[in-house]
matplotlib code that plots the C-alpha trace (Angstrom):
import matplotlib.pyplot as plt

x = [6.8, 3.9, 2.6, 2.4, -0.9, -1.9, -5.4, -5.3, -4.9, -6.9, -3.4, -1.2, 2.4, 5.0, 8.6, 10.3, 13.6, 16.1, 17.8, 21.2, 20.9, 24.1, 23.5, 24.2, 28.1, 29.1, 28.0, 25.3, 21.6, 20.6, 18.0, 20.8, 22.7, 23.2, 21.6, 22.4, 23.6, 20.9, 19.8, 17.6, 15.3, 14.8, 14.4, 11.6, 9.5, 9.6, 7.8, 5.3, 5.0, 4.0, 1.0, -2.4, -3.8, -1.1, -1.8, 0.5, 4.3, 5.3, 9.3, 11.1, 14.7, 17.5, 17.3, 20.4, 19.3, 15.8, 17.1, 19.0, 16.7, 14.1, 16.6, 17.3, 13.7, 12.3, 13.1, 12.1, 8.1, 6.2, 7.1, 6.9, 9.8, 9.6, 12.4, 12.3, 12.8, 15.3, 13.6, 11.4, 8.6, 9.0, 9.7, 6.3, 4.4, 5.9, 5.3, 1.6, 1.4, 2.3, -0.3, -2.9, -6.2, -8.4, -6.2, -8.1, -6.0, -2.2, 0.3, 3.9, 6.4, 10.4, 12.7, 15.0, 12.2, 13.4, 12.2, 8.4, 6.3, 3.3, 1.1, 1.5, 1.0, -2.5, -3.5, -2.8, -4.3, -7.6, -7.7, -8.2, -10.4, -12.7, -13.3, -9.9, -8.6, -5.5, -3.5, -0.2, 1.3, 2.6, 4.6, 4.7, 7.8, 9.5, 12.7, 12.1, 11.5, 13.3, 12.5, 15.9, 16.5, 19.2, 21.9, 21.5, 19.3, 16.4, 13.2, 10.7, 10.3, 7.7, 5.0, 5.4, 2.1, 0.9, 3.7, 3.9, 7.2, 5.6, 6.7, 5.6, 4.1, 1.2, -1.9, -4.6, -7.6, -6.0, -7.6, -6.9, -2.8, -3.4, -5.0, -2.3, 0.5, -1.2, -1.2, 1.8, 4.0, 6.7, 9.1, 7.9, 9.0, 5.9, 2.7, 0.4, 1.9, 0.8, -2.8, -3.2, -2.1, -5.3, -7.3, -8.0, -8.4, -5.0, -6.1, -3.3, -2.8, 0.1, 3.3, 5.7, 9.4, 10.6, 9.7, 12.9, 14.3, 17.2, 19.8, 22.6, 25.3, 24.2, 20.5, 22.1, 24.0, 20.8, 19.0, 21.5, 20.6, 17.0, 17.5, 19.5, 17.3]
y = [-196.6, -194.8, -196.7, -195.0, -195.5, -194.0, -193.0, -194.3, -198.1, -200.9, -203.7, -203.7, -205.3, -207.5, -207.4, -209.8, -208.5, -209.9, -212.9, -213.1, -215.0, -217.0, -218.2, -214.8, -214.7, -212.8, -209.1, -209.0, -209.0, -210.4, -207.6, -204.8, -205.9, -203.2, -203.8, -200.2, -199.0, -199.3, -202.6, -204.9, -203.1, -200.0, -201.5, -203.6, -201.2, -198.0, -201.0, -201.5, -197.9, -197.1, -199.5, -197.5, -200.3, -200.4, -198.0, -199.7, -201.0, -203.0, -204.0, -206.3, -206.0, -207.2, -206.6, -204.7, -202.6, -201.4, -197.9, -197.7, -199.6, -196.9, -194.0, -196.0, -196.2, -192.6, -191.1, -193.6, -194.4, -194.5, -197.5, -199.2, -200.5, -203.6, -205.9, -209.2, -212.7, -216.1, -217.3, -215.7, -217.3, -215.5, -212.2, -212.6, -212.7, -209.7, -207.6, -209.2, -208.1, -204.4, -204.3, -201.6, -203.0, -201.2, -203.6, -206.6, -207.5, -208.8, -209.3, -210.8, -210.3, -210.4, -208.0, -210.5, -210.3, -206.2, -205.8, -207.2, -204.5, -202.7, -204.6, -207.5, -206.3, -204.7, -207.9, -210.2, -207.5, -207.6, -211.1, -211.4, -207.7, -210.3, -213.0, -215.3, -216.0, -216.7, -216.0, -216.7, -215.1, -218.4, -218.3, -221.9, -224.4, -224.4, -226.9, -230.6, -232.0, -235.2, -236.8, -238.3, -240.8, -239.9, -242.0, -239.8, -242.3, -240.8, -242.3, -240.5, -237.2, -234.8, -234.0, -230.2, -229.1, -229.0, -227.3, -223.8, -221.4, -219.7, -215.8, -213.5, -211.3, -213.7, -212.2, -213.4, -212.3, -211.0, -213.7, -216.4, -215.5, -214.8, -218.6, -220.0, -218.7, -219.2, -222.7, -224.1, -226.2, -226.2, -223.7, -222.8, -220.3, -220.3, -218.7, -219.9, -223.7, -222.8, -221.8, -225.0, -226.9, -225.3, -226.0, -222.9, -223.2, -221.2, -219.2, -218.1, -215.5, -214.8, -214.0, -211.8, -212.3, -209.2, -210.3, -212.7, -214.1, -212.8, -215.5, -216.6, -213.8, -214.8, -213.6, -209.9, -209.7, -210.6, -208.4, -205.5, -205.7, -205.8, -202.9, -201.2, -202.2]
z = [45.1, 43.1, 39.9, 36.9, 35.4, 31.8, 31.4, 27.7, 28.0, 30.2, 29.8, 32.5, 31.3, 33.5, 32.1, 34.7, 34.2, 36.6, 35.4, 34.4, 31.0, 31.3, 28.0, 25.9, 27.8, 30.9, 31.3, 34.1, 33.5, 30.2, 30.0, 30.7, 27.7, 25.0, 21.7, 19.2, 22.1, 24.7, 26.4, 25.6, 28.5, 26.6, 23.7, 24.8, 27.3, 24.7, 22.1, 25.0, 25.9, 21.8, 22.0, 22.5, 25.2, 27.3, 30.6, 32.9, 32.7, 35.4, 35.4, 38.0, 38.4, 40.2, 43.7, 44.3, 40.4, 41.1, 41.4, 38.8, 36.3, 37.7, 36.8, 33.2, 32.6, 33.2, 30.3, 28.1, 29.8, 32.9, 34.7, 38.2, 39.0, 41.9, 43.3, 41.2, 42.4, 42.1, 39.1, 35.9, 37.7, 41.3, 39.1, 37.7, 40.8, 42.6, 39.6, 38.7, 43.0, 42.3, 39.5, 40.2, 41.1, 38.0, 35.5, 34.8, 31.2, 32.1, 30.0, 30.6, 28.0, 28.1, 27.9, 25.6, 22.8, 22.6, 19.2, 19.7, 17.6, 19.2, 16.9, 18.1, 22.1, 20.2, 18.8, 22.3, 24.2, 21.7, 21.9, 25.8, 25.4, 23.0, 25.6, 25.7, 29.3, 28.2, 24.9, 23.1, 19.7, 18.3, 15.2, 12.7, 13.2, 9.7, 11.1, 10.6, 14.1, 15.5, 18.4, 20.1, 23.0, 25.5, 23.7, 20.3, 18.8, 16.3, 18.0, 15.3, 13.2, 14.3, 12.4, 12.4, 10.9, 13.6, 15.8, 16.8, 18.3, 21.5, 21.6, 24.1, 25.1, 26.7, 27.8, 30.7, 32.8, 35.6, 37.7, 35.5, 36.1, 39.4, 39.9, 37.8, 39.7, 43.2, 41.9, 40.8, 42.9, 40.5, 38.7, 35.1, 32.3, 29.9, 31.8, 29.1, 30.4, 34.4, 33.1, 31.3, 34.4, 36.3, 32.8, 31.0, 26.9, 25.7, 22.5, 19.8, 17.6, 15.0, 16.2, 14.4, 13.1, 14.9, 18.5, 18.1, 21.2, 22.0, 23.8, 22.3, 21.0, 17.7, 18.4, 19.6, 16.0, 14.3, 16.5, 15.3, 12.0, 12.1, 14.6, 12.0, 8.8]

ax = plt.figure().add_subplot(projection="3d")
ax.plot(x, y, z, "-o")
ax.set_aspect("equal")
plt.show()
């Protein structure tokens, strides 16, 4: 397989892609779902594709799918399309592996978040451009937070000020993800979470309603209508 490389942008882009998302219902790969008629994928890498820094798409799919995620994908944006792994964590490290070596900035986002605009990939991408190793668009908690003890007893309400909703895509130094996943001796899903294990300062910036997180069946009919508004 050939990468696709844009001369335009200096961001390479990880969509780990592969996981079945048991939690939206039964229908295969939470990513191949349809959302207006085209899954979640599409959705999500022509977003990517629209912002200005973005030179390289890297997608990983289900083993037995690469093929036909690579036929899905052509018409919609250059992308390298690489066998994914067990978990979103493996998925990550076989793409961030097929990134061409001239892309220093790396950004993982997911395919669920479908609607994330190309402003905010712009503004995570600046962020790291500006000197941040590692950075997360974080969005404020407006629930009421309870902490509960395994019996269903309220052990203390949260202060939420200062709490934050983590949304993706994250950015890093190339190294600095490279480190982090070379590093872990445990399974995680936040990124930002592996490069504070090996100590590096996470910086945030704002987040955006649109870059939802699609999950539940719920999230897809919500999804629908911002899709359609």
């Amino acid at each position: 397989m050939t990468a696709h490389v844009s001369v335009r942008g200096d961001v390479a882009v990880l969509v780990p892609a592969a996981g079945l998302g048991l939690r939206l219902g039964p229908g295969g790969p939470k990513a191949l779902r349809l959302l207006g008629g085209e899954p979640l994928l599409v959705h999500a890498v022509r977003r990517l594709a629209l912002a200005p820094s973005v030179g390289c798409i890297v997608v990983a799919a289900p083993v037995d799918g690469v093929s036909s995620v690579q036929d899905l994908l052509a018409p919609v944006a250059p992308v390298l399309v690489v066998p994914g792994g067990a978990t979103r964590q493996a998925s990550v490290a076989f793409a961030l592996a097929a990134v061409p070596a001239e892309f220093d900035i790396v950004l993982v986002h997911d395919a669920a978040r479908a609607l994330t605009p190309p402003e905010l990939v712009e503004d995570v991408a600046a962020a790291v451009r500006g000197g941040h190793a590692a950075v997360i668009p974080v969005l404020p908690v407006v629930d009421t937070i309870k902490q509960v003890s395994d019996s269903g007893i309220v052990v203390a309400t949260v202060d939420r000020s200062s709490l934050r909703a983590v949304q993706t895509p994250q950015g890093f130094r190339r190294s600095v993800l490279e480190k982090a996943h070379a590093s872990a001796t445990d399974e995680h899903t936040d990124d930002a979470g592996m490069a504070e294990r090996i100590g590096e300062t996470v910086h945030t910036v704002p987040g955006s309603e649109m870059a939802l997180k699609i999950t539940r069946p719920l999230d897809l009919e919500i999804a629908a209508l911002l899709l359609r508004q």
